[in-house]
CHARMM-style PDB file with segment names, atoms N, HN, CA, C and O in Angstrom:
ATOM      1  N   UNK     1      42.922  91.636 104.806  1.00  0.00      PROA
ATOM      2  CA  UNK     1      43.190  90.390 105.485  1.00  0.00      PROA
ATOM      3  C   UNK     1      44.520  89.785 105.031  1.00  0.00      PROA
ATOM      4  O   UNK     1      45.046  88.924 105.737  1.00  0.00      PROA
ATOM      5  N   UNK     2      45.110  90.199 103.856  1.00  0.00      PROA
ATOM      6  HN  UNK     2      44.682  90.899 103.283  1.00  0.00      PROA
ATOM      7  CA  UNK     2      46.303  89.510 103.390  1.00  0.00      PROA
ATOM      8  C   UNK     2      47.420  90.358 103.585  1.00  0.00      PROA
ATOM      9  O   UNK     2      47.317  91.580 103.470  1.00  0.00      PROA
ATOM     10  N   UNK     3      48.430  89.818 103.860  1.00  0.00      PROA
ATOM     11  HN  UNK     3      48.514  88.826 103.954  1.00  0.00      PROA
ATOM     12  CA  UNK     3      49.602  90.740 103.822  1.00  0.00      PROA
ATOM     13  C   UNK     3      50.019  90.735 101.912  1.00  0.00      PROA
ATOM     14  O   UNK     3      49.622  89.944 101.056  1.00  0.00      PROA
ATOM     15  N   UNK     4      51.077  92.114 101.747  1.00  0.00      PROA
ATOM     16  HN  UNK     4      51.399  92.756 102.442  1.00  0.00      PROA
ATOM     17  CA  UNK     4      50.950  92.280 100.343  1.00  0.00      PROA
ATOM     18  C   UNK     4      52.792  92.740 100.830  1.00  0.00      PROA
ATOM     19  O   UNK     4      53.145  93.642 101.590  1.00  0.00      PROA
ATOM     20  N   UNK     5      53.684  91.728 100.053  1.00  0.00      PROA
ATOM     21  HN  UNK     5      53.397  90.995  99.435  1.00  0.00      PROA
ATOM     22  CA  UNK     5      55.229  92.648 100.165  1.00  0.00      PROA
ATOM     23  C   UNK     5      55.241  92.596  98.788  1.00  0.00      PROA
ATOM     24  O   UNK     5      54.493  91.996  98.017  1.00  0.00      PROA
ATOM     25  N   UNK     6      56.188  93.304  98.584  1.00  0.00      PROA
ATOM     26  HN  UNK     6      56.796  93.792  99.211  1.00  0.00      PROA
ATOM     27  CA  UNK     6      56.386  94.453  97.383  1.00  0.00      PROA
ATOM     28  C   UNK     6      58.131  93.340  96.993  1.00  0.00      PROA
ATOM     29  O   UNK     6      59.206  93.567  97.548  1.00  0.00      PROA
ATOM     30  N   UNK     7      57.916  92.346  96.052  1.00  0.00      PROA
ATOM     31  HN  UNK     7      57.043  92.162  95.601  1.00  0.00      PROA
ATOM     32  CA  UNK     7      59.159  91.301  95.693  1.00  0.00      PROA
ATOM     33  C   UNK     7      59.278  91.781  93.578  1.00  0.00      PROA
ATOM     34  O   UNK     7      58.540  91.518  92.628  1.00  0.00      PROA
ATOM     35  N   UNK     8      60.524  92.510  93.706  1.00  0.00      PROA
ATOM     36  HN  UNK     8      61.124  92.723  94.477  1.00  0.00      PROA
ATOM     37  CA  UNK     8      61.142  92.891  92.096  1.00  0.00      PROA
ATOM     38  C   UNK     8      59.713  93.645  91.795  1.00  0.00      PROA
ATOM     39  O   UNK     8      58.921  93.403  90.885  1.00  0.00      PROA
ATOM     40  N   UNK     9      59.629  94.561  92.761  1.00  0.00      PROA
ATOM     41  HN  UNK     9      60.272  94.758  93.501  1.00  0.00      PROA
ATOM     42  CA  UNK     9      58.394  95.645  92.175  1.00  0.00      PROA
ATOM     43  C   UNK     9      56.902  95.396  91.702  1.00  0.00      PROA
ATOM     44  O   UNK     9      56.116  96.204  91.207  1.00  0.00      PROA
ATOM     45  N   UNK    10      56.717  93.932  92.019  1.00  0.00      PROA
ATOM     46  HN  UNK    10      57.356  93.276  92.421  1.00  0.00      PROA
ATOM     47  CA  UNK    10      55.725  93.707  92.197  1.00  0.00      PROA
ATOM     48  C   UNK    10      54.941  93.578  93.463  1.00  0.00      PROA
ATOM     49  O   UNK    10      55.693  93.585  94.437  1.00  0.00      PROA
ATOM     50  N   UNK    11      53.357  93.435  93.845  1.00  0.00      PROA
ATOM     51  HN  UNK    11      52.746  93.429  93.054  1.00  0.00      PROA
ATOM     52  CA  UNK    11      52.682  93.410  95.277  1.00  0.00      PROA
ATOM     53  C   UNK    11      52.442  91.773  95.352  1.00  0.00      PROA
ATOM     54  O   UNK    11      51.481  91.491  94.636  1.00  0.00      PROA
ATOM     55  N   UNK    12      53.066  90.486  96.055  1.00  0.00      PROA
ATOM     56  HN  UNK    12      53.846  90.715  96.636  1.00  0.00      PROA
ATOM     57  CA  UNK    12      52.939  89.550  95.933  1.00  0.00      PROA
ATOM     58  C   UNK    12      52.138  89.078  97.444  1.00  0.00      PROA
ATOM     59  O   UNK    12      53.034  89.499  98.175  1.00  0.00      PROA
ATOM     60  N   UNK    13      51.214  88.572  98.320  1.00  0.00      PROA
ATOM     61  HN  UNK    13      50.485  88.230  97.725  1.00  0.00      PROA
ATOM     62  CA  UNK    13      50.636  88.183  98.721  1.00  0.00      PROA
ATOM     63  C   UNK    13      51.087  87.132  99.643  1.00  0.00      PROA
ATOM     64  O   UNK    13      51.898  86.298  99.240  1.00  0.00      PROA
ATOM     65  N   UNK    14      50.560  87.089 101.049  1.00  0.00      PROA
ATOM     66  HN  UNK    14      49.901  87.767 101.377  1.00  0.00      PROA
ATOM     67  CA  UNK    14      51.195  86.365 101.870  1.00  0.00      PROA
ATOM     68  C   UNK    14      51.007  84.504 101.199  1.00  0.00      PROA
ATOM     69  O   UNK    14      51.790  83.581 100.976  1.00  0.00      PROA
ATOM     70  N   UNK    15      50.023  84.647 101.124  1.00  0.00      PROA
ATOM     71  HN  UNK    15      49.387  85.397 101.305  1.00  0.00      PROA
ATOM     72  CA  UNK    15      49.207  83.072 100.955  1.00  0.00      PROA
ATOM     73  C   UNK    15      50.257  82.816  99.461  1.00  0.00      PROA
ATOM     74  O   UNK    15      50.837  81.741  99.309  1.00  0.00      PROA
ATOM     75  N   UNK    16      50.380  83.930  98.460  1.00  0.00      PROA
ATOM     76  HN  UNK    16      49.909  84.803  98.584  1.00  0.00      PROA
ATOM     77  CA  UNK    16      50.965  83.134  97.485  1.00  0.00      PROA
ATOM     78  C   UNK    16      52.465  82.396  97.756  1.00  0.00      PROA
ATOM     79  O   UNK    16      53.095  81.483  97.223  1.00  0.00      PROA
ATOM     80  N   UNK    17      52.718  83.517  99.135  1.00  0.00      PROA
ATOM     81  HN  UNK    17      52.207  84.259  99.568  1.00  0.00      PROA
ATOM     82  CA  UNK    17      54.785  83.319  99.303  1.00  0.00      PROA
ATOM     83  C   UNK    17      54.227  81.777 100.243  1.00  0.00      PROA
ATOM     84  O   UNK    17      54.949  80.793 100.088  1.00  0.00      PROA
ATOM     85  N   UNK    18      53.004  81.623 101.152  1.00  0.00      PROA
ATOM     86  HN  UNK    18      52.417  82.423 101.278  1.00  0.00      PROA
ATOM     87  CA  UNK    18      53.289  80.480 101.492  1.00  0.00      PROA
ATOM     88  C   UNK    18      53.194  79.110 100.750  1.00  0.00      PROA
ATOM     89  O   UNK    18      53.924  78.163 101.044  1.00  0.00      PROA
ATOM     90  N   UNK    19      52.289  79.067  99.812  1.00  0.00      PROA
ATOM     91  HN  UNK    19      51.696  79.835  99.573  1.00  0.00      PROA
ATOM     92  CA  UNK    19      52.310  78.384  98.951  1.00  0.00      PROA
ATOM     93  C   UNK    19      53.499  77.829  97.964  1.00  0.00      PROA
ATOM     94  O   UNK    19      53.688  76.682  97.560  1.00  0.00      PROA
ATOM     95  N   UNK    20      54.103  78.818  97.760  1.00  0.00      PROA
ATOM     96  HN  UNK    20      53.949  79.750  98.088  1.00  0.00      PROA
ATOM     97  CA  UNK    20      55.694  78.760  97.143  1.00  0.00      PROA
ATOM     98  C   UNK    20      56.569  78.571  97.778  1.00  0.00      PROA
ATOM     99  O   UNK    20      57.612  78.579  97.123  1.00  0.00      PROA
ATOM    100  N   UNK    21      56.739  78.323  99.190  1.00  0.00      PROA
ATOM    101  HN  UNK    21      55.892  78.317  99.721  1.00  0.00      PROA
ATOM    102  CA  UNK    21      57.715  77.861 100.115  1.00  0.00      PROA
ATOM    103  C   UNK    21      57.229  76.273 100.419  1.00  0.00      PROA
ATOM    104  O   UNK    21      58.016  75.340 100.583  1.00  0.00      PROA
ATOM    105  N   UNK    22      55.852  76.180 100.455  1.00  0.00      PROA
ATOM    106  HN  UNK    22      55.213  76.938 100.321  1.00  0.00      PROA
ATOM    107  CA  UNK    22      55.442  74.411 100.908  1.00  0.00      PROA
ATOM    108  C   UNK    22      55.584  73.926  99.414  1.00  0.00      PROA
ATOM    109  O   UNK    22      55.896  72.740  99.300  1.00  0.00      PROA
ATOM    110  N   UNK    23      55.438  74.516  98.454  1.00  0.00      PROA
ATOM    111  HN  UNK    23      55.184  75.479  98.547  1.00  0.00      PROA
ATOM    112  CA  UNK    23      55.869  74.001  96.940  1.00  0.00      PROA
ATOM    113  C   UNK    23      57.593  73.923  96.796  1.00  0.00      PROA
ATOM    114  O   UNK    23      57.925  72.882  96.229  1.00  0.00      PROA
ATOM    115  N   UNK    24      58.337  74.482  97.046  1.00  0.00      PROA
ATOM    116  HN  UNK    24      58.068  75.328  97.507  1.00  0.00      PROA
ATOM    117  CA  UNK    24      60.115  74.280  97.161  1.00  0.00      PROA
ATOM    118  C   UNK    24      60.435  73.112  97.923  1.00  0.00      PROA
ATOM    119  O   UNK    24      61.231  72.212  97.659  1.00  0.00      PROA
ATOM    120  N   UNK    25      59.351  73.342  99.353  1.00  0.00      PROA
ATOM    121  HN  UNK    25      58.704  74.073  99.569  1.00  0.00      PROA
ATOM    122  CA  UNK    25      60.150  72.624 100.751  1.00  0.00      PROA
ATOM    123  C   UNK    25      59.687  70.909 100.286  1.00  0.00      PROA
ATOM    124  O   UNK    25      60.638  70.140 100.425  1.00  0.00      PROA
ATOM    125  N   UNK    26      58.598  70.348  99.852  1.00  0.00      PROA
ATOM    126  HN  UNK    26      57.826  70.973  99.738  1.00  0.00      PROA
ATOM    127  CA  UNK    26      58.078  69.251  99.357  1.00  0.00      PROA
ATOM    128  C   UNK    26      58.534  69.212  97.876  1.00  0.00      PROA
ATOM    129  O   UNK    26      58.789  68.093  97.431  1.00  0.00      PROA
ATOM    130  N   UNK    27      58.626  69.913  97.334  1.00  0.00      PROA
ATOM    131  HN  UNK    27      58.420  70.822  97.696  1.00  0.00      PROA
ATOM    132  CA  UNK    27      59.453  69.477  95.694  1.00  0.00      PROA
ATOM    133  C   UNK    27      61.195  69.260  95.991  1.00  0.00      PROA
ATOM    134  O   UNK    27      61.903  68.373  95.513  1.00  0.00      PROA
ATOM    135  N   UNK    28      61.483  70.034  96.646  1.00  0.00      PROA
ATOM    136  HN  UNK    28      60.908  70.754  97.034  1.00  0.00      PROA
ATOM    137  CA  UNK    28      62.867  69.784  96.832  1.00  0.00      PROA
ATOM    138  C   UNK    28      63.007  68.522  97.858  1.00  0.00      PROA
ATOM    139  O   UNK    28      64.041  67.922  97.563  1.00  0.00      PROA
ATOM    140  N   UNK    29      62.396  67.957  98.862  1.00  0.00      PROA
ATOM    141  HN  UNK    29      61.556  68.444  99.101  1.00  0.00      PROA
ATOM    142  CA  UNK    29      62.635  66.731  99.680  1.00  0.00      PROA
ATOM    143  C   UNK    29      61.719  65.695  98.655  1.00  0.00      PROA
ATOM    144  O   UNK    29      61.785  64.545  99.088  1.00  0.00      PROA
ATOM    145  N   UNK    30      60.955  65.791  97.518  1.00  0.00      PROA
ATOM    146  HN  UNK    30      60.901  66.725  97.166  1.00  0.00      PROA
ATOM    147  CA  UNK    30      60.493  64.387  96.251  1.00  0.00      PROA
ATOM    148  C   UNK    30      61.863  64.379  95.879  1.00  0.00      PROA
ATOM    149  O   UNK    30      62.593  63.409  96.081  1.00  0.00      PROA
ATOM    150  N   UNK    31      62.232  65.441  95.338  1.00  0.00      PROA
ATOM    151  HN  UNK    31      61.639  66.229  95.175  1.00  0.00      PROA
ATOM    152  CA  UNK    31      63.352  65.412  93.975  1.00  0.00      PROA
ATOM    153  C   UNK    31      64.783  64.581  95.016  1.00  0.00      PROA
ATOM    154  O   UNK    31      65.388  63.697  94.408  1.00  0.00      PROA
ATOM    155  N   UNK    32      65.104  64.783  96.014  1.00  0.00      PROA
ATOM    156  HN  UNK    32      64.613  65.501  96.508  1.00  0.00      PROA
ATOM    157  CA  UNK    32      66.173  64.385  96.709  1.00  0.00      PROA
ATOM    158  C   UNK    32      66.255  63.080  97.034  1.00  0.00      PROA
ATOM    159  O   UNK    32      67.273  62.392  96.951  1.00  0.00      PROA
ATOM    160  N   UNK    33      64.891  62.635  97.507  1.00  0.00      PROA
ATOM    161  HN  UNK    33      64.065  63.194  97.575  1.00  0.00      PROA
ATOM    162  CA  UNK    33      65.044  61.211  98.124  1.00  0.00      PROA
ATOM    163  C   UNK    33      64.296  60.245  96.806  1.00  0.00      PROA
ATOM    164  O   UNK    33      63.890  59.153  97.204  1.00  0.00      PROA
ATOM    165  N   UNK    34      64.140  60.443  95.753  1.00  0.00      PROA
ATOM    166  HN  UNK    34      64.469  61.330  95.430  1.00  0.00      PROA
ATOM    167  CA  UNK    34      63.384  59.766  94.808  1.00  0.00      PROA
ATOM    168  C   UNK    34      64.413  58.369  94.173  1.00  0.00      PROA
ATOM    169  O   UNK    34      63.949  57.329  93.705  1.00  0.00      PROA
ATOM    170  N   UNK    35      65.866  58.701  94.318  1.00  0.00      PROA
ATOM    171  HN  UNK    35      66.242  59.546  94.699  1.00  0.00      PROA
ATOM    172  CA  UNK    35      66.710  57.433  94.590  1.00  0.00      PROA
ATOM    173  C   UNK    35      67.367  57.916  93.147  1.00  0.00      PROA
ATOM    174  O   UNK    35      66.883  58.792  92.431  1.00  0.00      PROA
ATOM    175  N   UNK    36      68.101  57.456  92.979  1.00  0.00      PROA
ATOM    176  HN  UNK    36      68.495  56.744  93.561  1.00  0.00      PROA
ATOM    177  CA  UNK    36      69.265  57.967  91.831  1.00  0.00      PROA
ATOM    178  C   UNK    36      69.060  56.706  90.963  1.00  0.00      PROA
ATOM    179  O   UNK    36      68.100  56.045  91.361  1.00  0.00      PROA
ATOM    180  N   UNK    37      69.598  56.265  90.050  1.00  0.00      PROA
ATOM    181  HN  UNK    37      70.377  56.802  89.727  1.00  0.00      PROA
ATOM    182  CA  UNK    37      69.758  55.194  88.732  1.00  0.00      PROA
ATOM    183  C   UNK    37      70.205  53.594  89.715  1.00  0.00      PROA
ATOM    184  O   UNK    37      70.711  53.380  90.816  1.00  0.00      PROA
ATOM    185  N   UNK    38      69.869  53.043  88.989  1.00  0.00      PROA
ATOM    186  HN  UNK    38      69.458  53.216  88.094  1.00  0.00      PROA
ATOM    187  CA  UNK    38      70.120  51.734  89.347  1.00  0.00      PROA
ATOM    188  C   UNK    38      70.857  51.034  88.932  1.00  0.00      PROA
ATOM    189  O   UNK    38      70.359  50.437  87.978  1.00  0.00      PROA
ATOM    190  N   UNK    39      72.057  50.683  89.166  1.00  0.00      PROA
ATOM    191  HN  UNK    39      72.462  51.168  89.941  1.00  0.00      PROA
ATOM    192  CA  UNK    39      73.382  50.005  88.079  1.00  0.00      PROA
ATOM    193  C   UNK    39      73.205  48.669  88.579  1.00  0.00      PROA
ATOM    194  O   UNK    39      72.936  48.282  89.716  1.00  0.00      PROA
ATOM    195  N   UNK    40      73.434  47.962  87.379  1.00  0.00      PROA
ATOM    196  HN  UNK    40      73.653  48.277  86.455  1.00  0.00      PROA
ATOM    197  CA  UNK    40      73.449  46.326  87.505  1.00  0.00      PROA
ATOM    198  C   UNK    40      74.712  46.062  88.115  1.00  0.00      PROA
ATOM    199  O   UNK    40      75.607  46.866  87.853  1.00  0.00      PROA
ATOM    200  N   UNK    41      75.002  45.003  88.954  1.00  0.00      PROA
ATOM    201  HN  UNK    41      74.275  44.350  89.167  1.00  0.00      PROA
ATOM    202  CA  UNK    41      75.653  44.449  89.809  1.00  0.00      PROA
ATOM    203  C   UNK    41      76.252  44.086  89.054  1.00  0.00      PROA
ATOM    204  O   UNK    41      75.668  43.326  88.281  1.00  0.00      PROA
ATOM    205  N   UNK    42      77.863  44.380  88.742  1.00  0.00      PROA
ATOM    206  HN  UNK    42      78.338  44.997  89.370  1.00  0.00      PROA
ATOM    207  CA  UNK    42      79.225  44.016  88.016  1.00  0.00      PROA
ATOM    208  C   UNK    42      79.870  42.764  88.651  1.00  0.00      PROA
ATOM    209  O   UNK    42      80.608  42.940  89.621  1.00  0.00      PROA
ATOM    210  N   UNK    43      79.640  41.437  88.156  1.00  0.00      PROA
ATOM    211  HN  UNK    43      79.040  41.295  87.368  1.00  0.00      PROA
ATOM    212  CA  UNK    43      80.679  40.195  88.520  1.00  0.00      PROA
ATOM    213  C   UNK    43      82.029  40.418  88.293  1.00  0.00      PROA
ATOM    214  O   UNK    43      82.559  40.855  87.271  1.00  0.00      PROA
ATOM    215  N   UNK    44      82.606  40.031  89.485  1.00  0.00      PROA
ATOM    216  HN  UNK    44      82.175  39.676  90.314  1.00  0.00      PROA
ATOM    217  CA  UNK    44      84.063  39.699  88.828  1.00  0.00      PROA
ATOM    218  C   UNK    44      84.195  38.864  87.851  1.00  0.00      PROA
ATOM    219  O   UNK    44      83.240  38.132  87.592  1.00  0.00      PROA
ATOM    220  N   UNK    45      85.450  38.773  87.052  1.00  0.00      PROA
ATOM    221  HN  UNK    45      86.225  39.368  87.263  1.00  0.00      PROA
ATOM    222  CA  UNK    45      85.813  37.963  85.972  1.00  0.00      PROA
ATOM    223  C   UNK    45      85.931  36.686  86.532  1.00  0.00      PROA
ATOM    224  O   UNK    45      86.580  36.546  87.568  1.00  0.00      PROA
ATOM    225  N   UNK    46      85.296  35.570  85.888  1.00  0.00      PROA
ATOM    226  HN  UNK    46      84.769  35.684  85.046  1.00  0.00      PROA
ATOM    227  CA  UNK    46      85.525  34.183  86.083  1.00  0.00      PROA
ATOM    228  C   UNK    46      86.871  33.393  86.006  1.00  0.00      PROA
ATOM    229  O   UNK    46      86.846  32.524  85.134  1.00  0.00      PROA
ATOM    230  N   UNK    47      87.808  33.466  86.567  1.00  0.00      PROA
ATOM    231  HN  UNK    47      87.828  34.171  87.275  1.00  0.00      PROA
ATOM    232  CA  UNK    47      88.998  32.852  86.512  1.00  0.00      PROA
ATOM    233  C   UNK    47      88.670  31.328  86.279  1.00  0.00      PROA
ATOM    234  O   UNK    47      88.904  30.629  87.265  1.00  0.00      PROA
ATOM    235  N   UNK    48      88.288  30.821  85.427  1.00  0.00      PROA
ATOM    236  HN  UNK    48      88.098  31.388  84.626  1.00  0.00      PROA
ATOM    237  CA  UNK    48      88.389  29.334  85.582  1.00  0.00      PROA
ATOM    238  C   UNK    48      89.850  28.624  84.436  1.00  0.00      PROA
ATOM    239  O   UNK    48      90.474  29.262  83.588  1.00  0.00      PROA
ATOM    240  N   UNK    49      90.055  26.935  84.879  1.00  0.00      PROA
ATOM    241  HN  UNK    49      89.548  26.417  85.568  1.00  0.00      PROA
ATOM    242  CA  UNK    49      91.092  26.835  84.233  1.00  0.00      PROA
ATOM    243  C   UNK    49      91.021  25.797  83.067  1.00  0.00      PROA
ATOM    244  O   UNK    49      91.960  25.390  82.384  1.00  0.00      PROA
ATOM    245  N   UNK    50      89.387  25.380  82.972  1.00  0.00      PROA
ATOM    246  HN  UNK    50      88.624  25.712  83.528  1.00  0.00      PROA
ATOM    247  CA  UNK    50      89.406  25.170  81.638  1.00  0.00      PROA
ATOM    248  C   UNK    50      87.713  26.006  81.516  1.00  0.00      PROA
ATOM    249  O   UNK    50      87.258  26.840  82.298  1.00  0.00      PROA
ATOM    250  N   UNK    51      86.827  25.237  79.839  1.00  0.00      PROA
ATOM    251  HN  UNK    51      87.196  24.559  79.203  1.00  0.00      PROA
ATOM    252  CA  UNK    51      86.161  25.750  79.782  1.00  0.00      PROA
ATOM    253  C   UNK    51      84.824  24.860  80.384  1.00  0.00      PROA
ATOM    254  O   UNK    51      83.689  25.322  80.503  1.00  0.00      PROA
ATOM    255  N   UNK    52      85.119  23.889  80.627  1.00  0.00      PROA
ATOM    256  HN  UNK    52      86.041  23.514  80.531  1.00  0.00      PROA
ATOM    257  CA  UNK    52      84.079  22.968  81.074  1.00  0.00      PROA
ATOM    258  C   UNK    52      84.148  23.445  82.928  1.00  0.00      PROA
ATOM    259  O   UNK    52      83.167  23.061  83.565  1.00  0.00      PROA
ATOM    260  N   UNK    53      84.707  23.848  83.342  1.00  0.00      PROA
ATOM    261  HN  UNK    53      85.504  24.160  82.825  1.00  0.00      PROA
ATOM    262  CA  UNK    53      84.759  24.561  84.483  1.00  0.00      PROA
ATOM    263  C   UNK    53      84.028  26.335  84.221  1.00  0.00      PROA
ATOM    264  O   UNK    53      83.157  26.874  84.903  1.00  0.00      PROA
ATOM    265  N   UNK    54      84.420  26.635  83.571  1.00  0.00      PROA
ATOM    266  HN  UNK    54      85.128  26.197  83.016  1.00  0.00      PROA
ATOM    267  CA  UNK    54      83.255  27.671  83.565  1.00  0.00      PROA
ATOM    268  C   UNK    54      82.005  27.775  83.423  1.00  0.00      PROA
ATOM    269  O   UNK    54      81.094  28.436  83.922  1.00  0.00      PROA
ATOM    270  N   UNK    55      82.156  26.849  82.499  1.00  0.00      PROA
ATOM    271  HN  UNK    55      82.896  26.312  82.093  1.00  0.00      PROA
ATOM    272  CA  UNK    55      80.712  26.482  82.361  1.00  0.00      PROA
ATOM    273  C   UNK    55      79.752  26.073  83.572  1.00  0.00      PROA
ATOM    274  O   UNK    55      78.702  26.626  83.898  1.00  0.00      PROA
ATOM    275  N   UNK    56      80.299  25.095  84.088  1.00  0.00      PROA
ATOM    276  HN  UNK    56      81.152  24.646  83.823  1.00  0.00      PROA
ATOM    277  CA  UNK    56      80.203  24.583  85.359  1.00  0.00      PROA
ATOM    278  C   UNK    56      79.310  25.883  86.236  1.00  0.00      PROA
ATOM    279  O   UNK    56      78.147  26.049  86.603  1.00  0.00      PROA
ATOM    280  N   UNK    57      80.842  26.796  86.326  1.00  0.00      PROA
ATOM    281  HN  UNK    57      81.787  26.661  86.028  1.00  0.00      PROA
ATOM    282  CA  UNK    57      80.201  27.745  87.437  1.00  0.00      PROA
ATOM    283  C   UNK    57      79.160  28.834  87.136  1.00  0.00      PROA
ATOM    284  O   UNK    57      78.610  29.506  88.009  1.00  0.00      PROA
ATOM    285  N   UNK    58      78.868  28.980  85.360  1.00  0.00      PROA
ATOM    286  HN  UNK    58      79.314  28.434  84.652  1.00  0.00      PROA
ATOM    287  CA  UNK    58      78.010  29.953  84.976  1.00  0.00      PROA
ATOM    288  C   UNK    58      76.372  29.178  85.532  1.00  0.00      PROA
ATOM    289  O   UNK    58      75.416  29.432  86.265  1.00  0.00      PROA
ATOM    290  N   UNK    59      76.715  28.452  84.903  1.00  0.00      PROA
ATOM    291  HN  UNK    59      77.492  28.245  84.308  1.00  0.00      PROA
ATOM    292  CA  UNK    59      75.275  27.402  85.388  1.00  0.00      PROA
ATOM    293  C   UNK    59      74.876  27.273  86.598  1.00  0.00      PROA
ATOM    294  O   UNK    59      73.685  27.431  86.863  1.00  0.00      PROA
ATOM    295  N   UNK    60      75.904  26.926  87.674  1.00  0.00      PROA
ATOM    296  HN  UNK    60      76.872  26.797  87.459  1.00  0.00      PROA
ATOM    297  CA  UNK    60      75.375  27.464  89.115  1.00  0.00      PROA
ATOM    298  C   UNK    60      75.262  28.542  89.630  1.00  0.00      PROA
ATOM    299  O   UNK    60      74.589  28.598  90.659  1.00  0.00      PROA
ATOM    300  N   UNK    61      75.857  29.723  89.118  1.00  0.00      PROA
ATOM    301  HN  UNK    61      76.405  29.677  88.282  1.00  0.00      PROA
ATOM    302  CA  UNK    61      75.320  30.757  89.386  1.00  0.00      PROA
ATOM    303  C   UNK    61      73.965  31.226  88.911  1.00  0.00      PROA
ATOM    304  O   UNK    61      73.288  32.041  89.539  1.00  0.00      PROA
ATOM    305  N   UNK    62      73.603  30.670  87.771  1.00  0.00      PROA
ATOM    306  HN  UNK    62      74.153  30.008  87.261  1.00  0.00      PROA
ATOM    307  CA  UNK    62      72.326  30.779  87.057  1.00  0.00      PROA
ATOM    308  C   UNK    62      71.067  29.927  88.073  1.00  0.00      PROA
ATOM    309  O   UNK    62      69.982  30.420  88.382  1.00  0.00      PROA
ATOM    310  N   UNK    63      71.529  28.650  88.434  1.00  0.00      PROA
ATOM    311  HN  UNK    63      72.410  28.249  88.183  1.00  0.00      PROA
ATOM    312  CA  UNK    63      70.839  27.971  89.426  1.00  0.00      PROA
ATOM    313  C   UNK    63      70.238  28.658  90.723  1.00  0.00      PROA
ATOM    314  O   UNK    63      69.126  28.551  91.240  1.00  0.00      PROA
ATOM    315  N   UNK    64      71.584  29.552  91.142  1.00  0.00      PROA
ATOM    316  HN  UNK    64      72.487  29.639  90.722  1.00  0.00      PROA
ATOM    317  CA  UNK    64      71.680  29.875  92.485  1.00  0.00      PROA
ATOM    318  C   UNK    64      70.858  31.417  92.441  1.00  0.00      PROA
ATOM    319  O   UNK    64      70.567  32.052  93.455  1.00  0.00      PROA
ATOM    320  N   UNK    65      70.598  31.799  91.196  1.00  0.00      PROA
ATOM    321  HN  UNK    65      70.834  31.283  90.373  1.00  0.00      PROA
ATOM    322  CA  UNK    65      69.863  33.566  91.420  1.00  0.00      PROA
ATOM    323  C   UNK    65      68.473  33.111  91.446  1.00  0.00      PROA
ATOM    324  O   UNK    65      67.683  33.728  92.160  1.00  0.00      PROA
ATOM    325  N   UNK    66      67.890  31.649  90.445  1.00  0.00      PROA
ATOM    326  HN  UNK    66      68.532  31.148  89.865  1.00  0.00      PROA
ATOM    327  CA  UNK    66      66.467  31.590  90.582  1.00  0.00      PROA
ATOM    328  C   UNK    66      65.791  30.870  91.723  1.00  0.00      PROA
ATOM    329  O   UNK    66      64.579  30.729  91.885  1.00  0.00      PROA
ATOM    330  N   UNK    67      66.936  30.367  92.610  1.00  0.00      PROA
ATOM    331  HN  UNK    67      67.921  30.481  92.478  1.00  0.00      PROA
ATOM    332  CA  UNK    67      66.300  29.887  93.746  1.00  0.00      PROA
ATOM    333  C   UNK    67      65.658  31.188  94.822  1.00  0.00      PROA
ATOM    334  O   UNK    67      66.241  32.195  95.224  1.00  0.00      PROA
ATOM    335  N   UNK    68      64.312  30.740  95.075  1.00  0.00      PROA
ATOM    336  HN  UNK    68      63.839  29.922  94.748  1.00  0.00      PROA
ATOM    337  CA  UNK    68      64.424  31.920  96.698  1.00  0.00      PROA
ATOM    338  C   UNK    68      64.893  31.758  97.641  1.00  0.00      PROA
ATOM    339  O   UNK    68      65.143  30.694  98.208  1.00  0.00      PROA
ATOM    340  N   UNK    69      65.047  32.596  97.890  1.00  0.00      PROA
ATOM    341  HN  UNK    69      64.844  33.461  97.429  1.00  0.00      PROA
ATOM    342  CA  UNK    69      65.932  32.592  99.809  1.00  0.00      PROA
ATOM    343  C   UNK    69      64.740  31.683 100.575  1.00  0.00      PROA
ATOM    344  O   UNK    69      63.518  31.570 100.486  1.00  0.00      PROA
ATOM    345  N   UNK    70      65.877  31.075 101.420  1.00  0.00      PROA
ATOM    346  HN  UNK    70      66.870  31.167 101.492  1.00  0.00      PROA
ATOM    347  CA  UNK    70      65.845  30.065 102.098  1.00  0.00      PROA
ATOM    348  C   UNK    70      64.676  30.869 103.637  1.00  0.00      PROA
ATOM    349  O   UNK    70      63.700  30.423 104.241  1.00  0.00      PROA
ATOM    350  N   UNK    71      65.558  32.347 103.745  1.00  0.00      PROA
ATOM    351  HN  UNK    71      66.351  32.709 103.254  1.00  0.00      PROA
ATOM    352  CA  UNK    71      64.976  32.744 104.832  1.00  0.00      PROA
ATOM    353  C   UNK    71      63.802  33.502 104.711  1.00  0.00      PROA
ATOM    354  OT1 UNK    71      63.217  33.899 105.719  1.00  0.00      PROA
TER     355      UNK     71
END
């Protein structure tokens, strides 16, 4: 009932080669789309022109990430 090919001199089995092709074809499309590293979002440098102005704007930016969206 099984087919038997003859792979590096061994008798390997239909059901095992299909098994090892739905094991590549689904391990290789997890491993691809599983999403790569996640890098934290790099600010530009704060140009401000004193320090009470930076301050200023660190604090509203701090304000402005814990608010939720509006929408």
């Amino acid at each position: 009932m099984v087919a038997y090919f003859d792979i590096a001199g061994k008798k390997v089995g239909s059901h095992v080669l299909a098994m090892l092709t739905l094991g590549t074809t689904f391990g290789g499309a997890y491993l691809a789309t599983r999403g790569g590293n996640k890098e934290a979002k790099k600010l530009p440098p704060i140009q401000a022109s004193s320090g009470d102005e930076e301050a200023f704007i660190k604090e509203f930016l701090a304000a402005a990430e814990k608010e939720p969206a509006k929408h």
